[in-house]
Backbone as CSV, one residue per row, in Angstrom:
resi,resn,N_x,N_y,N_z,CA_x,CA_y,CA_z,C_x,C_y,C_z
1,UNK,-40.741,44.356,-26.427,-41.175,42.974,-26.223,-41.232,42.638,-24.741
2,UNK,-40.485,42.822,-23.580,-40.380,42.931,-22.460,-41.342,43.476,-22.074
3,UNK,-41.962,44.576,-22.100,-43.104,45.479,-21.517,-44.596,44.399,-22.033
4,UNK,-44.369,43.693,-23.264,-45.935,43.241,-23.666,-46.500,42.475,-22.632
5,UNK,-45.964,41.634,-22.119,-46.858,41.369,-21.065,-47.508,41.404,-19.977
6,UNK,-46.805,42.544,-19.157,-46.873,43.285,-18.362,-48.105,44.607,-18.539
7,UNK,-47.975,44.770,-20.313,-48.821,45.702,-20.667,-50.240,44.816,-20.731
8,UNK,-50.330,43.824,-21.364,-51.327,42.635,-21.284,-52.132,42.695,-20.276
9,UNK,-50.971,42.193,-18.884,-51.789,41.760,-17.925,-52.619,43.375,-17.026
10,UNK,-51.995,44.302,-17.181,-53.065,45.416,-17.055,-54.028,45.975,-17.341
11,UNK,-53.874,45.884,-18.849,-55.122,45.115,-19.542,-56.264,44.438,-19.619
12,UNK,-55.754,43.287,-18.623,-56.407,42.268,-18.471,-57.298,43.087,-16.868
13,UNK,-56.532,43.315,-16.177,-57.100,43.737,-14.715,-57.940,45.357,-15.344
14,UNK,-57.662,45.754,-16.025,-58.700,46.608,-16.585,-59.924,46.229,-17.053
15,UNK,-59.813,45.611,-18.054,-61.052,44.419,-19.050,-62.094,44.344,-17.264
16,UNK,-61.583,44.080,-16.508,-62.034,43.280,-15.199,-62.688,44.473,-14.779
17,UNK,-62.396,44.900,-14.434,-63.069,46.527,-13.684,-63.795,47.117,-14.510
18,UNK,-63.845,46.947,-15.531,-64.832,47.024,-16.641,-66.100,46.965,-17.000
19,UNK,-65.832,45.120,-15.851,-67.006,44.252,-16.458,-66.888,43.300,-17.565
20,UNK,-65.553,43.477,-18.208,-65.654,42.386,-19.916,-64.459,41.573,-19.728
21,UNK,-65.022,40.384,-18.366,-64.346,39.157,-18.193,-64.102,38.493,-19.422
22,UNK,-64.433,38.295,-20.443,-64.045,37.652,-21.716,-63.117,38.370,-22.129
23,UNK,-62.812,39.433,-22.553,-62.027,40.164,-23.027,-60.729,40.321,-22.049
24,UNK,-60.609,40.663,-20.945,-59.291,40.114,-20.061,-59.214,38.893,-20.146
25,UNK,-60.179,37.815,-20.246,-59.230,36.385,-20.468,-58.664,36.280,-21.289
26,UNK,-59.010,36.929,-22.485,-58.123,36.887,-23.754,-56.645,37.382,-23.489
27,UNK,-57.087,38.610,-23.080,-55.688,39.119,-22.853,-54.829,39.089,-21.988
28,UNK,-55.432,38.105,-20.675,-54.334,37.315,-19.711,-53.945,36.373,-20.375
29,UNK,-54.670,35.494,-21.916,-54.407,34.477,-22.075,-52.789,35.051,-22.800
30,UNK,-53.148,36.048,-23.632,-52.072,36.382,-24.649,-50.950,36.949,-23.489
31,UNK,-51.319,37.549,-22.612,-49.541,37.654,-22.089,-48.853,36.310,-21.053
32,UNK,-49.766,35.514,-20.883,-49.434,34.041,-20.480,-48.624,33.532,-21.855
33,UNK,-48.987,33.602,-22.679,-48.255,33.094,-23.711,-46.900,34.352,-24.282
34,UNK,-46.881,35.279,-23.650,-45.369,36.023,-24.412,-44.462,35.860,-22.539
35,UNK,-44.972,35.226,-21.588,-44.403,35.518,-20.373,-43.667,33.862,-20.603
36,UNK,-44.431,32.309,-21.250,-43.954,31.415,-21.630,-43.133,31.293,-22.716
37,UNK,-43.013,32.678,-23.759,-41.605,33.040,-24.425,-40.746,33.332,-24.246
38,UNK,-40.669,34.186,-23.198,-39.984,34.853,-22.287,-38.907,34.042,-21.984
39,UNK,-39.643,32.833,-20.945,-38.978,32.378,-19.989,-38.716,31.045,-20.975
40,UNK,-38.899,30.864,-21.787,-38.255,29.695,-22.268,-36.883,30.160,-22.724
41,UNK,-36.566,31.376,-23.358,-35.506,31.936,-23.808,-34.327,32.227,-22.668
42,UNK,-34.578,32.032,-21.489,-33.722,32.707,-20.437,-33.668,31.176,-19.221
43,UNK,-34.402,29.873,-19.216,-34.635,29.274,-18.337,-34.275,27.716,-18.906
44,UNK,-33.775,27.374,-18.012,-33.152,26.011,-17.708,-34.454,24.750,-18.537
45,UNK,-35.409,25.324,-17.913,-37.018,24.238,-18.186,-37.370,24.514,-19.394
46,UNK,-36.864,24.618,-20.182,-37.635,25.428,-21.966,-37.957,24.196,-22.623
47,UNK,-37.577,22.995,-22.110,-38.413,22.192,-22.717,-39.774,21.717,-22.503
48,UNK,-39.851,22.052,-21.384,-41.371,21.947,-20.176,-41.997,23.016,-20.734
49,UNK,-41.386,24.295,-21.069,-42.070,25.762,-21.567,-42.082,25.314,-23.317
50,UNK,-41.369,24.698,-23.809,-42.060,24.351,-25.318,-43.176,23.598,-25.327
51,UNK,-43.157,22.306,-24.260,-44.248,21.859,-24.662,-45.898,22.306,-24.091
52,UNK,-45.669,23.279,-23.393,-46.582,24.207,-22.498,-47.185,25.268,-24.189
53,UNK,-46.054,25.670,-24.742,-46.568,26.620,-25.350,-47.226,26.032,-26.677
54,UNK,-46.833,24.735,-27.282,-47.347,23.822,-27.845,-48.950,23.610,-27.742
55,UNK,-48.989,23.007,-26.170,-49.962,22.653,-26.102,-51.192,23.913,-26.012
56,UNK,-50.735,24.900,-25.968,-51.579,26.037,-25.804,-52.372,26.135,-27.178
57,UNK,-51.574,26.167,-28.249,-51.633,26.937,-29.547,-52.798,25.814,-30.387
58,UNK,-51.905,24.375,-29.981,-52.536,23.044,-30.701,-53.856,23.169,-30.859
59,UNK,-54.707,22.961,-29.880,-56.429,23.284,-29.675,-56.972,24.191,-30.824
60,UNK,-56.400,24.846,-31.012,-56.783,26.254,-31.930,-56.442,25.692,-33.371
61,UNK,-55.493,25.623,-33.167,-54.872,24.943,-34.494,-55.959,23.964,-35.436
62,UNK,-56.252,22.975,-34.045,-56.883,22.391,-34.756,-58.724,22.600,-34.680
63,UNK,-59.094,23.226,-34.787,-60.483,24.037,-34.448,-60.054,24.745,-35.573
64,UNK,-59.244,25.526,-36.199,-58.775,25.850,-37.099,-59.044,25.229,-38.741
65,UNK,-58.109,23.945,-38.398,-58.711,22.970,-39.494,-59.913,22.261,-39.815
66,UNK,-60.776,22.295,-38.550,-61.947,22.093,-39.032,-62.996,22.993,-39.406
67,UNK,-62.784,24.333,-38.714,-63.486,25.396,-39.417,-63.034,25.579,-40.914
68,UNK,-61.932,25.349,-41.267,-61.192,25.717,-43.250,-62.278,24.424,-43.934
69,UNK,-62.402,23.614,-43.225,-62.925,22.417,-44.149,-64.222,23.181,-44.824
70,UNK,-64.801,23.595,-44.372,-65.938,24.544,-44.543,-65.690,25.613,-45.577
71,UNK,-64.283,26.072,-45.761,-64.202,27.303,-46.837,-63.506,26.744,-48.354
72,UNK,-64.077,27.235,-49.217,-63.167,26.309,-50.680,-61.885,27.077,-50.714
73,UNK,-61.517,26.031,-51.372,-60.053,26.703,-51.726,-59.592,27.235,-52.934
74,UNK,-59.456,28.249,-53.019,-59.947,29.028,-54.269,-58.534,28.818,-55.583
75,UNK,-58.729,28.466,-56.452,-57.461,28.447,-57.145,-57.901,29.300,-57.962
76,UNK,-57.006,30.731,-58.070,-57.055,31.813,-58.706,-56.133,31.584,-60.448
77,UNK,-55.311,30.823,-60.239,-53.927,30.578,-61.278,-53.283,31.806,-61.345
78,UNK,-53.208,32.533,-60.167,-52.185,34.167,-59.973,-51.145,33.481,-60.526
79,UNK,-49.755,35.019,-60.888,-48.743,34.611,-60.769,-48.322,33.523,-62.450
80,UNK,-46.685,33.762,-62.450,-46.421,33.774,-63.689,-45.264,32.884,-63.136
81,UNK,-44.677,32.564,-62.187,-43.768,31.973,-61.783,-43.758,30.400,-62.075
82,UNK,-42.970,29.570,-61.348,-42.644,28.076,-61.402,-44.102,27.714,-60.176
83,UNK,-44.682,26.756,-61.159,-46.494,26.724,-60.529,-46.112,25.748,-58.934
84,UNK,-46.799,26.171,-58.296,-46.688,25.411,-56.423,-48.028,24.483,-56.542
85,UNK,-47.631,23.205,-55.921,-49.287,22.382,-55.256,-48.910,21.945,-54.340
86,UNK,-50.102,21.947,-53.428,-50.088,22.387,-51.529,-50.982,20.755,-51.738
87,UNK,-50.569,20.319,-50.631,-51.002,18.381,-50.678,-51.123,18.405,-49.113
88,UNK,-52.648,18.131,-48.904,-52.819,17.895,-47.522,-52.356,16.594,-46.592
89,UNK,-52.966,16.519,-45.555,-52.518,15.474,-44.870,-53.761,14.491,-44.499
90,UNK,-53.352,13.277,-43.821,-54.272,11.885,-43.468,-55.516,13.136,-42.934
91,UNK,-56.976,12.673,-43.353,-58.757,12.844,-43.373,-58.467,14.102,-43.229
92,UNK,-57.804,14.806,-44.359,-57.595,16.378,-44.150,-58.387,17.043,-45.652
93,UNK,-58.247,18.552,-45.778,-58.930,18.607,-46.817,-57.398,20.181,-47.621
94,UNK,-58.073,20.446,-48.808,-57.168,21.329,-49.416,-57.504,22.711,-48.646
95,UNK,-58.646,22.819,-48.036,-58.465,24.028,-47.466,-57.749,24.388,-46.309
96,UNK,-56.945,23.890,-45.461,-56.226,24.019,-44.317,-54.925,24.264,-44.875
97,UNK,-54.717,24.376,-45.984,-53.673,25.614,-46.551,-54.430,26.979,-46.851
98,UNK,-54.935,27.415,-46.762,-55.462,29.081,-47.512,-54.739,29.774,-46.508
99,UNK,-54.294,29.815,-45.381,-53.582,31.052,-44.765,-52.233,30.753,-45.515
100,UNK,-51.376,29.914,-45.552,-50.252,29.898,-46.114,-50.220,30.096,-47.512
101,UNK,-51.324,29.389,-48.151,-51.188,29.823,-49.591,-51.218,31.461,-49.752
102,UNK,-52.419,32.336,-48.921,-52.116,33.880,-49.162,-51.042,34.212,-48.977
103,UNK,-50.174,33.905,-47.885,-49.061,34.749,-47.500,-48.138,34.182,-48.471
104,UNK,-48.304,32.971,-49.202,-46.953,33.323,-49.962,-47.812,33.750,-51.620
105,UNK,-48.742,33.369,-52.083,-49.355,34.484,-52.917,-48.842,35.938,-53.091
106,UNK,-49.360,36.508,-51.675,-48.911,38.133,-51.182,-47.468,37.770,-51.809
107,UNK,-46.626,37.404,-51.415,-44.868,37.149,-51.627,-44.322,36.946,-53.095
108,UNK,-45.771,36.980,-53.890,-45.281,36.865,-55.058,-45.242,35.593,-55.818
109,UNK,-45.649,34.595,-55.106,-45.215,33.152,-55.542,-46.299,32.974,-56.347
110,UNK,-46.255,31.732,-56.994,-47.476,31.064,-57.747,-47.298,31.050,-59.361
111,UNK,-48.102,30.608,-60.083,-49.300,30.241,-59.377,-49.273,28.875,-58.565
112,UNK,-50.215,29.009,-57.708,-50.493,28.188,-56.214,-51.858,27.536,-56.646
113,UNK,-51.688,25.676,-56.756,-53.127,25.029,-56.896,-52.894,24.032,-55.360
114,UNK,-54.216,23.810,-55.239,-54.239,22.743,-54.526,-54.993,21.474,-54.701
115,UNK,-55.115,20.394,-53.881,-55.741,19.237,-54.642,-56.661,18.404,-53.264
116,UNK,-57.213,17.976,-53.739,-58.193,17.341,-52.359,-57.947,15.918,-52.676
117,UNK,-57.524,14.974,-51.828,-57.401,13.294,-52.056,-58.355,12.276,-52.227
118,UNK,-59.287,12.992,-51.852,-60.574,12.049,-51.358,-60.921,11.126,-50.364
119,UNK,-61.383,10.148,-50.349,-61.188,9.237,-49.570,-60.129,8.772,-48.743
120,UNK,-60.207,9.044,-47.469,-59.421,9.282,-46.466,-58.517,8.089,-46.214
121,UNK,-59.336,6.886,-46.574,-58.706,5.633,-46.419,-57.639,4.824,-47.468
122,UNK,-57.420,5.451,-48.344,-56.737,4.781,-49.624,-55.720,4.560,-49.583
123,UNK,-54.726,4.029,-50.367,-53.229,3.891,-50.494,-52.768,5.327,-50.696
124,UNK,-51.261,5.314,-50.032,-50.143,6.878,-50.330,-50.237,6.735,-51.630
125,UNK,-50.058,4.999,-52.607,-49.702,5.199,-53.803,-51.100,5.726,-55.227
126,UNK,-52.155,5.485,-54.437,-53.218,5.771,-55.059,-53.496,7.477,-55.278
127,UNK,-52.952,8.227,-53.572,-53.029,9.272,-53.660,-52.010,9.786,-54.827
128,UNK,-50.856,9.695,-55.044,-49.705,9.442,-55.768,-50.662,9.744,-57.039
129,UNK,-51.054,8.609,-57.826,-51.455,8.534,-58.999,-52.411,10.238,-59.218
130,UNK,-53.528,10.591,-58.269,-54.253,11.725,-58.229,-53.310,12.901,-58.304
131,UNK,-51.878,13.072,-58.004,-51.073,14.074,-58.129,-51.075,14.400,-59.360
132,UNK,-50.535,12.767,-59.957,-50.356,12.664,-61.128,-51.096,13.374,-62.148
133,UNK,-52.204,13.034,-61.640,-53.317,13.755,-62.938,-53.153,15.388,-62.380
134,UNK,-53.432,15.722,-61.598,-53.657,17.606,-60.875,-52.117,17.992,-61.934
135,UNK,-51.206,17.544,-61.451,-49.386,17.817,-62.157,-49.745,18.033,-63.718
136,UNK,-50.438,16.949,-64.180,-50.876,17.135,-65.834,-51.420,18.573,-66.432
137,UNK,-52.441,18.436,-65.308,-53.680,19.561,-65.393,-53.110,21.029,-65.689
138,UNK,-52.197,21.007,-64.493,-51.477,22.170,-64.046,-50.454,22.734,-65.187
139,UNK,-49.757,21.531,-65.762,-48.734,21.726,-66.567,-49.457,22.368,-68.266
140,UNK,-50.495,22.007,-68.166,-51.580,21.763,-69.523,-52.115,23.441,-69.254
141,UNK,-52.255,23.711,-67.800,-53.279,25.214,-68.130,-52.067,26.302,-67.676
142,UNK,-50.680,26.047,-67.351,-49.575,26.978,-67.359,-48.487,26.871,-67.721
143,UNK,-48.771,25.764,-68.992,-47.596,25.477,-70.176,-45.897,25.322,-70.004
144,UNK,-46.268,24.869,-68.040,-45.084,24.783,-67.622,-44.791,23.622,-67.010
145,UNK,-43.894,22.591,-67.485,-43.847,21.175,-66.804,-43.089,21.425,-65.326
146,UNK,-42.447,22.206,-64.807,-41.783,22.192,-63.625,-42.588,22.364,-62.417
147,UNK,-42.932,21.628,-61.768,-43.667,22.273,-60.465,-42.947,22.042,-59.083
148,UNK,-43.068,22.732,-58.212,-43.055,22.464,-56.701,-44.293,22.306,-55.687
149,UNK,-43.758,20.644,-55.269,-44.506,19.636,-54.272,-44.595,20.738,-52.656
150,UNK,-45.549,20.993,-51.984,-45.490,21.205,-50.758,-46.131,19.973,-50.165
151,UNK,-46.061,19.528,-48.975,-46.866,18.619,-48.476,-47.376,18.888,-46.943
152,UNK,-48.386,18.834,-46.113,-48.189,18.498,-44.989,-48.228,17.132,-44.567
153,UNK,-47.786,16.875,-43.550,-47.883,15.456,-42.722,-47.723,14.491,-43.835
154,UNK,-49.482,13.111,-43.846,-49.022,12.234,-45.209,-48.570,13.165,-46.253
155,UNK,-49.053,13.925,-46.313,-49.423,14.790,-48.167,-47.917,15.180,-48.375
156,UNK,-47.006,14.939,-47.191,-45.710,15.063,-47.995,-45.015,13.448,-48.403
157,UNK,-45.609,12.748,-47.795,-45.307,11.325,-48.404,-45.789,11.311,-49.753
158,UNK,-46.903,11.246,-49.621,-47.311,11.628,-51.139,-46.954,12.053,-52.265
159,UNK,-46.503,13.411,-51.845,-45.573,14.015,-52.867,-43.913,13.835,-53.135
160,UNK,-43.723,13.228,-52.202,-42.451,12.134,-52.065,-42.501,11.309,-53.489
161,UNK,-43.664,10.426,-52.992,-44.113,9.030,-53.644,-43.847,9.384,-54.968
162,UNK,-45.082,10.598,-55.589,-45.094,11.156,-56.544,-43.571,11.627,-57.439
163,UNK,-42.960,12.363,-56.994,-41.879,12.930,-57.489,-40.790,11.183,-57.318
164,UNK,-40.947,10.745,-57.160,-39.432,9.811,-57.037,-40.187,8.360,-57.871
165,UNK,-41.217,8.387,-58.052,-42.331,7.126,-58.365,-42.950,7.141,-59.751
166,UNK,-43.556,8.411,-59.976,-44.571,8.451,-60.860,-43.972,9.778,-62.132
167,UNK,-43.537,10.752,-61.983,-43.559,12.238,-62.356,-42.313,11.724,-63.369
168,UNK,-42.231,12.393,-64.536,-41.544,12.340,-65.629,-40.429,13.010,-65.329
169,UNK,-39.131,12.652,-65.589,-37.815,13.424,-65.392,-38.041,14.842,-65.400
170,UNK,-37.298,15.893,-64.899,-37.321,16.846,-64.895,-38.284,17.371,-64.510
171,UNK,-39.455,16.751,-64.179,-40.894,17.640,-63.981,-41.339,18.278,-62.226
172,UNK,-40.711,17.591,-61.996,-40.676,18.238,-59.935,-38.899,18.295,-59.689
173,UNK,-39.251,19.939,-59.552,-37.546,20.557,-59.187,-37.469,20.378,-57.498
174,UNK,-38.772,20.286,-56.744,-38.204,20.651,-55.324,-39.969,19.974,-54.802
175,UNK,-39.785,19.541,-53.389,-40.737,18.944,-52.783,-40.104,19.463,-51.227
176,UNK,-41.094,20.248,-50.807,-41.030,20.308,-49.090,-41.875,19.788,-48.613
177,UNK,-41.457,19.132,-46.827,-42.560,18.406,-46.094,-41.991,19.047,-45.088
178,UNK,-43.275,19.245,-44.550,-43.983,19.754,-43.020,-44.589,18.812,-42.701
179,UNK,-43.937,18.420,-40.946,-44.332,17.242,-40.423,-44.818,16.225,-41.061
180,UNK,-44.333,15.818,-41.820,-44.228,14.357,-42.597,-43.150,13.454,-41.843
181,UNK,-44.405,12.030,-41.576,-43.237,10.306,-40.772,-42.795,10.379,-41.973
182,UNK,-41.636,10.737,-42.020,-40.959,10.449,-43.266,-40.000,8.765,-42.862
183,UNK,-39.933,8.300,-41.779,-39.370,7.501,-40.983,-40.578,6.619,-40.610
184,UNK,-41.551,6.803,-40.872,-42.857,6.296,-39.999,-43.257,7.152,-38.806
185,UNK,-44.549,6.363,-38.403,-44.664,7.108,-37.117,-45.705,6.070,-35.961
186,UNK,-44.936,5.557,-34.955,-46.070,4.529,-34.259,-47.326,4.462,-33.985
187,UNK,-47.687,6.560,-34.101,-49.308,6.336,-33.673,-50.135,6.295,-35.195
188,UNK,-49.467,5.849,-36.490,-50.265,5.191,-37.537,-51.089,3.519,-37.426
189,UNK,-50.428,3.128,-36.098,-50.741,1.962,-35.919,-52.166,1.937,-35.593
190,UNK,-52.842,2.806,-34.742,-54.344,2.678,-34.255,-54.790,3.501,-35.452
191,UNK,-54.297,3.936,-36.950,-55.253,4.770,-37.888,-55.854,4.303,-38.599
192,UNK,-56.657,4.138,-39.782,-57.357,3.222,-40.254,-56.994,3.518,-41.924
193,UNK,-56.984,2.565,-42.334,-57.084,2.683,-44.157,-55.661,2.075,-44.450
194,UNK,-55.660,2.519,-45.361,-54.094,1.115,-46.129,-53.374,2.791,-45.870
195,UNK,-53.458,3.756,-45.962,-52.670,4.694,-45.724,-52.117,4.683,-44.138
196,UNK,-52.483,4.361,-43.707,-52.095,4.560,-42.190,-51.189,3.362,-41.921
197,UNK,-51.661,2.383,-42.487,-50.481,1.208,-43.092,-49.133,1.391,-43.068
198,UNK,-49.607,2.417,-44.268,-48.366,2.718,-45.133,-47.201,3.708,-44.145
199,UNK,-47.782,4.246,-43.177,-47.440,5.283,-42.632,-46.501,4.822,-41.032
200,UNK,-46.828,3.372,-40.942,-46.236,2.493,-39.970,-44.603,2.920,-39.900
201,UNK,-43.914,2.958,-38.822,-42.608,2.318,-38.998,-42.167,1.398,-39.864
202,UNK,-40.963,1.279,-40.383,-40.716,0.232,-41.464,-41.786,-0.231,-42.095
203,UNK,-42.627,0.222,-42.841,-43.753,-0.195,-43.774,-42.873,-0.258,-45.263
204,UNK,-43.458,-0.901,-45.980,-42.686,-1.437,-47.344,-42.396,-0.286,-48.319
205,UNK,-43.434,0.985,-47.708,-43.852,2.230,-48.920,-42.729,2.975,-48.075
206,UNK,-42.454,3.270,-46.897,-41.426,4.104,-45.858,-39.903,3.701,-46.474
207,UNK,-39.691,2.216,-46.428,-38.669,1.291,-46.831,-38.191,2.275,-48.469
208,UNK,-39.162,1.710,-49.148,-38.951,1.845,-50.329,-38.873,3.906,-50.845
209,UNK,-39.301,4.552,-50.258,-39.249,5.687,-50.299,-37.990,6.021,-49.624
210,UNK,-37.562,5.977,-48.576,-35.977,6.133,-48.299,-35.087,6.053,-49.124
211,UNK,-35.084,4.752,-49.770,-33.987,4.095,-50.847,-34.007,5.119,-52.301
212,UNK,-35.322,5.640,-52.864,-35.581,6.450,-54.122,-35.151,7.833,-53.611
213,UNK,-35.312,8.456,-52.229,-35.304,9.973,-52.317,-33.595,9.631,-51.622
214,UNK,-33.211,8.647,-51.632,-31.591,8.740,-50.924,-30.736,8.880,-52.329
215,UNK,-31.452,8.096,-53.953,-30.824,7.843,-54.730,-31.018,9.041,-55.895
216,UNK,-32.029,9.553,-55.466,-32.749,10.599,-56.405,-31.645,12.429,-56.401
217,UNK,-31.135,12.238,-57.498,-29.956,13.600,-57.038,-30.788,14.416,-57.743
218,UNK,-31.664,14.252,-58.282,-32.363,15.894,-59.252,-33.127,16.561,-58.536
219,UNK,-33.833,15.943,-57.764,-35.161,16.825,-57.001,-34.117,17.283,-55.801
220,UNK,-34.633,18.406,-55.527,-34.336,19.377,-53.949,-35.295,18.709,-52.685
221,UNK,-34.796,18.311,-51.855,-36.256,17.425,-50.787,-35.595,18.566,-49.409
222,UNK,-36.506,19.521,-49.117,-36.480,20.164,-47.378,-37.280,19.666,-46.846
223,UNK,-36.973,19.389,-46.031,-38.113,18.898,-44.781,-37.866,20.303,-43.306
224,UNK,-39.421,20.020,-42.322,-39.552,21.433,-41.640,-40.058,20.196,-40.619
225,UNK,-39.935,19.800,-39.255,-40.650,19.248,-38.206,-40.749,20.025,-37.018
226,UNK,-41.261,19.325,-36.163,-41.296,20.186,-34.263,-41.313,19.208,-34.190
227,UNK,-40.255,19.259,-32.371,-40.183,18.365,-31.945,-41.380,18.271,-30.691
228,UNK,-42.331,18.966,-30.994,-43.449,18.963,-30.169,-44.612,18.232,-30.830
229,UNK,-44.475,17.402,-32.228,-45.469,17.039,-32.633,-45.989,15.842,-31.998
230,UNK,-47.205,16.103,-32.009,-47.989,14.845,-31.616,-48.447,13.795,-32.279
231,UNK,-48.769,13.706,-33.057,-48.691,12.847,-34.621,-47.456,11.922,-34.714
232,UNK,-46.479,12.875,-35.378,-45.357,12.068,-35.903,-43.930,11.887,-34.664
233,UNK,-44.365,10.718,-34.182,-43.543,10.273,-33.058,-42.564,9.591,-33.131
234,UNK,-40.497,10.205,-32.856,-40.664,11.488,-32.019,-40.459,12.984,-33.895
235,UNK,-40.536,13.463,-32.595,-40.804,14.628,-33.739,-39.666,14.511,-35.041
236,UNK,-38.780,14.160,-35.111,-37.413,14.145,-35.398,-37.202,13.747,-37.030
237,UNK,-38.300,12.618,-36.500,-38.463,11.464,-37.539,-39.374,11.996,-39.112
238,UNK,-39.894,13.452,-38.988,-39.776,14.202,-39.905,-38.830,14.502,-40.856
239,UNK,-37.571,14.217,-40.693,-36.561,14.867,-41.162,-35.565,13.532,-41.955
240,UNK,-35.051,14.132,-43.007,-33.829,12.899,-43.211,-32.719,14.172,-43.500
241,UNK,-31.857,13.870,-42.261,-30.929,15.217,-41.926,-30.262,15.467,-43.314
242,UNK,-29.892,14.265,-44.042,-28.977,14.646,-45.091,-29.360,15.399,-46.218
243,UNK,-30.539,15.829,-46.103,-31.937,16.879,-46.942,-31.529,18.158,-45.707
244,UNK,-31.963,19.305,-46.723,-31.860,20.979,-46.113,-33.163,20.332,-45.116
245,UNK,-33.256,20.741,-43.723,-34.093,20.577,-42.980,-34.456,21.832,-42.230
246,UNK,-35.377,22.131,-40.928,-35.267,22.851,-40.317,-36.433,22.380,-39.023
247,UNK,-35.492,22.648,-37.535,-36.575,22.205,-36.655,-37.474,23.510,-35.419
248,UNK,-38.507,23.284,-35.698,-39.093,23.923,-34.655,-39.312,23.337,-32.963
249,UNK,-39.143,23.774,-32.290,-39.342,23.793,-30.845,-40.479,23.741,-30.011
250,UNK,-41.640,24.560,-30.081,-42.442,24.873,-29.539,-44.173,24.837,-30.276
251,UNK,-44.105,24.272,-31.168,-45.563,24.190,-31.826,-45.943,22.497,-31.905
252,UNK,-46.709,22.552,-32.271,-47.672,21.003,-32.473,-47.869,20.736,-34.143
253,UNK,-48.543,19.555,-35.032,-48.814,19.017,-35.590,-49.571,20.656,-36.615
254,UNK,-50.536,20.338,-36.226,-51.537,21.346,-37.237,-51.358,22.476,-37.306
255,UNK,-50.645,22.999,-35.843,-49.995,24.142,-36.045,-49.016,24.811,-36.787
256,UNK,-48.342,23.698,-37.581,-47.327,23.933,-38.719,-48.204,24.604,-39.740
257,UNK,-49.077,23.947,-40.292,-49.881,24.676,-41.088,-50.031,26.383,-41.100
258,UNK,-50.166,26.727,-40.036,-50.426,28.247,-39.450,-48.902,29.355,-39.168
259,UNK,-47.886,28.485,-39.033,-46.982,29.132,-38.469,-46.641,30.081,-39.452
260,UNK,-45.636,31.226,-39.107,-45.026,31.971,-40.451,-44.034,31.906,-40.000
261,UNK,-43.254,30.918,-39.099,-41.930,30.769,-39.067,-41.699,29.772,-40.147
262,UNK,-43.071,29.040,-40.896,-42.865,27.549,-41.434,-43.231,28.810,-43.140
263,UNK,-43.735,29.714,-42.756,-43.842,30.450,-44.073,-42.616,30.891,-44.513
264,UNK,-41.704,31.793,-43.503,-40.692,32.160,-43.711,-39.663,31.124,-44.806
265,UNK,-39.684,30.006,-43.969,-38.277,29.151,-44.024,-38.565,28.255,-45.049
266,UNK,-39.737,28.333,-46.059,-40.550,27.779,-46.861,-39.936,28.952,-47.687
267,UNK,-40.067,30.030,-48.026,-40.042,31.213,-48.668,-38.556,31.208,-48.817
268,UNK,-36.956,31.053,-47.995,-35.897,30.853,-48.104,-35.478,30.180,-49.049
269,UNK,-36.059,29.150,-48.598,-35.646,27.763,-49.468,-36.638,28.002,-51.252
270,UNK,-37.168,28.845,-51.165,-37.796,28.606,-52.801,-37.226,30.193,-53.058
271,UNK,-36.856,30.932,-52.719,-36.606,32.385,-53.054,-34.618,31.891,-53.016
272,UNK,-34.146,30.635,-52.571,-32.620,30.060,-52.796,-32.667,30.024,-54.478
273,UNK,-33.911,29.576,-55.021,-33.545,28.971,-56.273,-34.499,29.549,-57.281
274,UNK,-35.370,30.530,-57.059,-35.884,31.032,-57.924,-35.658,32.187,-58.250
């Protein structure tokens, strides 16, 4: 690991002498980014180097999610296990899970559905009700009432909402959120739709969702944040510590989506109880 960037940047001064300036930028870019691992691990400034390496990745990330909008999201119904649904986030779509859904597919999990919200502007509780029906669907074509909620960002409010609001006893064993205002978040204030509302600091749906998942002892609730997110401000506010949590350092908002540190620790927590 020590040598990679060093090996990189020779690389890179090769690519150059070459002639294939694109191709050394790449690969100055990539040992710029293991030389900002480096030194965050060994240096006083690692918070200046998290949000450096953050901001590197973010761009992509999200160029990322708008290229998936473009690919369907294939629901295969693999897998014989306790069924998973992946719940996107605010003007997002179901395909900006397919890298995570494969890798935990590959892992054995599933079956894995996902669900699209529609209209970007609606109530959390409207989205809520649409769970409702997908949860039916799901339970109806794999004769299994138990499912597990994933969420990103809103889409874990959602599935909050859902499991503590709407879902029949016993029927959601476990709900994780990735970067979900589970607390609110101030920059919902310039967003638009009754969801972004909802998504305010102290909003009545935030209020009232605290009080159900504080009182709720059956469901399992993990939450996963960075404190580099840009979205949900400060990062923190993802989390209600007294839930299994876990925090990342150095990534952004959309980049959760992509991580396999967020695959890993996703995979812990459902391989704890299955």
């Amino acid at each position: 690991m020590k040598s990679t960037p060093l090996f990189l940047g020779i690389s890179a001064l090769l690519l150059i002498a070459e002639g294939s300036p694109l191709a050394a930028a790449i690969f100055a870019w990539l040992g710029g980014i293991q030389i900002l691992n480096f030194a965050a691990a060994r240096f006083p400034f690692a918070p200046s180097i998290h949000w450096l390496h953050a901001m590197t990745f973010e761009p992509l990330a999200l160029l990322g999610v708008a290229v998936m909008r473009l690919a369907p999201f294939w629901e295969k119904g693999s897998g014989k296990g306790q069924p998973i649904l992946l719940i996107h986030g605010y003007m997002n779509h179901s395909s900006v899970w397919t890298l995570q859904k494969k890798r935990l597919e590959a892992l054995g999990f599933g079956p894995i559905y996902g669900i699209d919200l529609g209209h970007p502007f609606q109530s959390i509780r409207r989205y809520a009700e649409k769970v409702r029906e997908k949860a039916k669907a799901i339970a109806e074509q794999t004769g299994r009432k138990d499912l597990i909620l994933i969420g990103h960002s809103m889409g874990g409010l959602v599935g909050c909402w859902y499991a503590t609001q709407l879902a029949s006893p016993h029927t959601v064993t476990d709900v994780i959120t990735i970067g979900t205002p589970l607390v609110g978040t101030p920059l919902a204030r310039i967003g638009l739709g009754l969801s972004a509302r909802e998504m305010e600091p102290n909003s009545d749906l935030i209020r009232q969702l605290q009080l159900a998942m504080a009182q709720d002892k059956e469901i399992r609730f993990h939450h996963i944040a960075t404190k580099r997110d840009q979205f949900v401000i400060p990062g923190i506010s993802a989390l209600i510590t007294d839930n299994k949590h876990f925090i990342l350092e150095d990534i952004g908002h959309a980049s959760l989506l992509y991580s396999r540190r967020v695959t890993a620790k996703v995979v812990e927590w459902l391989r704890g109880k299955v």
